[in-house]
N, C-alpha and C positions, 0 to 999 in steps of 0.2 A: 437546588444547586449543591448543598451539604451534601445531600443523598450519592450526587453524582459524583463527587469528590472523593467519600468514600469508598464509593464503588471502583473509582481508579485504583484506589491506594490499596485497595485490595486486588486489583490486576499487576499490583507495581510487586507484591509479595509472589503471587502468582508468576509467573513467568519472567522609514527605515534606512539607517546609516550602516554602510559596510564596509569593509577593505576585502582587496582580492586577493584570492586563493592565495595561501602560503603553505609551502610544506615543512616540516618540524623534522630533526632527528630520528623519530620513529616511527616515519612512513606513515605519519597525522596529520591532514594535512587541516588548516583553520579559516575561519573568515568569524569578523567582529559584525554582529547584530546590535542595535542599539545598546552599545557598549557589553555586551556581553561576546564573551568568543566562544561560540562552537566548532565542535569536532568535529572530521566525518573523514573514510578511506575511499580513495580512488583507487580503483581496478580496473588498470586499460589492458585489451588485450596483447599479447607478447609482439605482436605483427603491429601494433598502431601507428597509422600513418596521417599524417594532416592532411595526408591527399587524399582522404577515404573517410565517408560518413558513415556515422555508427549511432544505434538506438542508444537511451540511456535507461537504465533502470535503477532507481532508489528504492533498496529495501529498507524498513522500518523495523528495526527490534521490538518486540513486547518488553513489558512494562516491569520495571527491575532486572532492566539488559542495558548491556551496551553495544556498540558496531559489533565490536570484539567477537562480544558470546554470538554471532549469528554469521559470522563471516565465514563458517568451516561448515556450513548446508549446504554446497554443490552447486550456490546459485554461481557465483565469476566463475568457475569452469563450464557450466551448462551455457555460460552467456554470453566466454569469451566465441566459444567457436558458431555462434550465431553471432558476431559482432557486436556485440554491448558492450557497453563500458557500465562495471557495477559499482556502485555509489553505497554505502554503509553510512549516514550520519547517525548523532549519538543524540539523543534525549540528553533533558539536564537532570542529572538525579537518577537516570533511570526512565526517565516521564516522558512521553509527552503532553504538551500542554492543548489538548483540541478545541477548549472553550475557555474563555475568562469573561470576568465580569463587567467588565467595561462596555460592551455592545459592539468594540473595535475589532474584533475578531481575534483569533488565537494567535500567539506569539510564535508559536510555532509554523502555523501555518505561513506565516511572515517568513521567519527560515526559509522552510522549505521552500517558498515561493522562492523567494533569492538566492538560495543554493542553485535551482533549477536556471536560473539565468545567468548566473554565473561560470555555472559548467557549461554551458551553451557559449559564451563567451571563451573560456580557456581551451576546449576542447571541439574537434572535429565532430559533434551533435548533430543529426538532423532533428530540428527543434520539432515537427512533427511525430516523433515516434519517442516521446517519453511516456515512458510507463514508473506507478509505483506500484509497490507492493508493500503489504506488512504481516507480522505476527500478533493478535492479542491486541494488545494496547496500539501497537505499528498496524493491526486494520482498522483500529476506530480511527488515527489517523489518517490515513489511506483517507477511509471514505469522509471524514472532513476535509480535504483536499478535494475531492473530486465535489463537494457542494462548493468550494471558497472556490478555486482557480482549474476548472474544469477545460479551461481554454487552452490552458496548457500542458494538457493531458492528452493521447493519446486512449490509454485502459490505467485500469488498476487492478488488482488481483488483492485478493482481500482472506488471509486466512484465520480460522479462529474467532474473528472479533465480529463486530456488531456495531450499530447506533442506537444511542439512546432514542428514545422518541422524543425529545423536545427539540432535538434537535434535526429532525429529519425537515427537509426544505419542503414549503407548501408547492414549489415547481422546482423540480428539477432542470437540468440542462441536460440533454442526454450526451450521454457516455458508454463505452462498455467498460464491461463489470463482469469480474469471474471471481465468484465466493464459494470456498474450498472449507467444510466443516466437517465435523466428526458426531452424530447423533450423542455419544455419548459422552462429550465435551462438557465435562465439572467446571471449568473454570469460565467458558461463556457458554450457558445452554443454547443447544438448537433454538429449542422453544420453551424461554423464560417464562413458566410460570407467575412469575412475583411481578413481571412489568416493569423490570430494571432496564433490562435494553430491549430492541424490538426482537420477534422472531426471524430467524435466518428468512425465510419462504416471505415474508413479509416487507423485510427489506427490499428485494430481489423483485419482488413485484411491483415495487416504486419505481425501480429501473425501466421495468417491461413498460409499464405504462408512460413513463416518460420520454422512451423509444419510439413507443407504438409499433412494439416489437411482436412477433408469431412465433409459437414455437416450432421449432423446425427438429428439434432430437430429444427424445425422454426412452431413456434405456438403463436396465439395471442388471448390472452382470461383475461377478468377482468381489461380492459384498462393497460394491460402489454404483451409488448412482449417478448417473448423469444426464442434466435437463438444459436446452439450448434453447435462446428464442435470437431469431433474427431482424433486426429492422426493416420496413420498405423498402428503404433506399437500401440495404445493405453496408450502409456506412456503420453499426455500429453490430457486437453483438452481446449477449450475455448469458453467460455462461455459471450453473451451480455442482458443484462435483460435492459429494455426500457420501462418506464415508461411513461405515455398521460401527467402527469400532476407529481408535487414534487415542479417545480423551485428547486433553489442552496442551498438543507439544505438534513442533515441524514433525512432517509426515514427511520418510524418505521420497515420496513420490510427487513433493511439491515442485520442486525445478521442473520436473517436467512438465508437469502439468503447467505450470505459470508459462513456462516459454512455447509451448504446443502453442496455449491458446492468443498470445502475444505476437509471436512470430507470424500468425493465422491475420494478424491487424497492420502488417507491414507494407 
């Protein structure tokens, strides 16, 4: 658990009781978690109407960010005009907290759970169609959110980041899962050598298998690649986009990528 600790705090250099929603002076709006109050930015679109359901998507900063620094990547314009309402919450410190030691589950994940219900309550949500996403430290939580509350998940979109292995679940729930890397990503390798987190291709096949997914598309063109597998039933799919070259930062070409394959889930 040190190990893993550190290894955050080196992704942080790198890159339940509540009240409802209130908004602040500076367009912050908060909710108190077992006595602590977090942050986070609601983005409705210019047209929002109570009378009209919209997806939601929470993006997830990496690790030593906050809403702030990730708010001017193109996701609430890409997201307003497919109708989403885009959701920024703020780590404390910088962090998220994806594991503690208790056995209770992560504090955050608790957040996030409760933000997502909460915005479902304030806002025109079709509760079916939440997605998250994150950066770095916001995909390791990502993908602990889709192990903890998968139920009320729709996809996730996972960029840069990883799971450790101890933490990867002995069964999943299936889900879809679109993970977006860059081979020559310094700050979470593809393929961790050392056995810090899992390998990209690794993870990814935990998904397939816990689908019991086929793959339906494996193409490489424009120094990208891209590998799809489909479920049986169709209900779910997953998706790996693999970039030659990025290193550890938003890749102009994530909105689209995120919302193509999200929108494809609608």
């Amino acid at each position: 658990m040190k190990k893993i600790a550190l290894f955050i705090l080196a992704l942080t250099y790198l890159g339940c009781q509540s009240n409802p929603i209130t908004l602040d002076d500076r367009d912050r709006s908060t909710m108190v978690i077992d006595g602590q109050t977090r942050s986070f930015f609601v983005r409705l679109p210019g047209d929002y109407s109570e009378t009209q359901e919209y997806a939601l998507l929470l993006y997830l900063h990496g690790g030593g960010q906050s809403a702030v620094d990730v708010m001017n990547l193109g996701f609430t314009e890409a997201g307003h005009v497919l109708n989403y309402i885009v959701v920024y919450p703020s780590g404390i410190g910088g962090n998220w907290f994806i594991y503690d030691n208790t056995g209770q589950g992560s504090s955050d994940v608790k957040y996030l759970s409760t933000l997502i219900d909460r915005l479902i309550e304030s806002y025109a949500i079709n509760s079916d169609q939440v997605f998250v996403s994150g950066f770095s430290l916001g995909g390791f939580m990502s993908y602990s959110l889709a192990f903890a509350i998968p139920e009320k998940l729709r996809a996730i979109s996972v960029h840069s980041g990883s799971v450790f292995p101890e933490h990867m679940p002995e069964e999943l729930i299936p889900l879809s899962v679109q993970h977006i890397h860059a081979l020559d990503d310094g700050g979470i390798p593809f393929e961790d050598s050392q056995g810090q987190v899992m390998p990209v291709r690794e993870v990814i096949q935990n998904w397939v298998e816990a689908n019991g997914a086929t793959e339906s598309l494996h193409q490489i063109k424009a120094e990208r690649e891209y590998q799809r597998w489909e479920s049986k039933d169709r209900e779910n799919t997953l998706e790996l986009v693999i970039f030659e070259k990025g290193g550890h930062q938003p890749f102009t070409a994530t909105p689209e990528l995120l919302f193509a394959f999200f929108d494809g889930l609608r």
